[in-house]
N, C-alpha and C positions, 0 to 999 in steps of 0.2 A: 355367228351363223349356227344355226338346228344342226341337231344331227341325223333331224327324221327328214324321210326321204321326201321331196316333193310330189306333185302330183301328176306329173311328166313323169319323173322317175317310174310311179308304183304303173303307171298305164303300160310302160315299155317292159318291167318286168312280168307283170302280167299276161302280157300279147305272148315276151318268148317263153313263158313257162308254159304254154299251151301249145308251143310249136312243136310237131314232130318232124324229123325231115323224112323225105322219101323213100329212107330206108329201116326208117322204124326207131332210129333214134333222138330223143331229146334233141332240141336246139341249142341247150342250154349245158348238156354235157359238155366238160372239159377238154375233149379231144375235139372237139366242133368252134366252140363258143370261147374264142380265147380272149376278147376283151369286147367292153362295151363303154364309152361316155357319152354323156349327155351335160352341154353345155347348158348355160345360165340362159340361155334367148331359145332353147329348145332344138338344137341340132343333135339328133343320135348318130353317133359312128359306132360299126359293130366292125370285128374282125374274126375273121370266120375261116376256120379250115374244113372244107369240106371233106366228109369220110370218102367216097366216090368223084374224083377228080374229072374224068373221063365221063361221065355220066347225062346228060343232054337233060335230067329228069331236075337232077341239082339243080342246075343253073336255072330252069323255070320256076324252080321253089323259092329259090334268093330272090328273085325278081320279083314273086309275091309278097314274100316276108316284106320287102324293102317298103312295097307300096302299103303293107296291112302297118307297118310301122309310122308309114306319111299319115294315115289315117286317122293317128291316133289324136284325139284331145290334147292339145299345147305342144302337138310335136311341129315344128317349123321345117326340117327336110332330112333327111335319115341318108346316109353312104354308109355302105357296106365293102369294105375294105376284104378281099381276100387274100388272104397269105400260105405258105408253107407248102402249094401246089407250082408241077411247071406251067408256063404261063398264066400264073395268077394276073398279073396284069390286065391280061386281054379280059379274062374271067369279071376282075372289077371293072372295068368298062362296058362291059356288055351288061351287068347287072344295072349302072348307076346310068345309064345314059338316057 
C-alpha cells in the first residue's frame, strides 16, 4: 500500500482546513478536531469537541460541515461523532440524523 494520501483523503482535508467554526476558530485545531478516518469505500467519521457546548450556533455549523463533507467527491457518508461535552450524545444525533 502507498503512503500518499488518496483522493478522498486530500478532498476531506481540504474542506476542514477551510473550516472555521462559529467562533473564529479553526476546525482543524486540536482542541476541536480530535480525530478523523476515512475508510477504503469512502465513509469519513470526524470526532469533535466543540469549544461552545451550550451554543445553538455550534450545532447548525456541525450539521453543515457534516453535509459539505457528504458533498465531497468519493465521499460515501460522513458521521460526526461528538465527545467530551454533557450530553454529547443527543448532540450526535441531532447532527447525523
Amino acid at each position: 500500500m502507498s503512503d500518499r494520501p488518496s483522493p478522498i483523503h486530500r478532498a476531506v482535508a481540504r474542506a476542514l482546513r477551510t473550516r472555521i467554526d462559529p467562533h473564529g476558530k479553526p476546525i482543524v485545531d486540536p482542541s476541536i478536531l480530535k480525530g478523523v478516518e476515512i475508510d477504503e469505500s469512502g465513509i469519513v467519521e470526524l470526532w469533535i469537541r466543540p469549544n461552545h457546548p451550550h451554543c445553538p450556533c455550534c450545532l447548525d455549523y456541525l450539521i453543515d460541515l457534516r453535509s459539505s463533507l457528504k458533498g465531497q467527491s468519493g465521499v460515501l457518508a460522513c458521521h460526526i461523532e461528538i465527545v467530551g461535552i454533557p450530553d454529547s450524545g443527543r448532540w450526535t444525533a441531532a447532527i447525523n440524523e
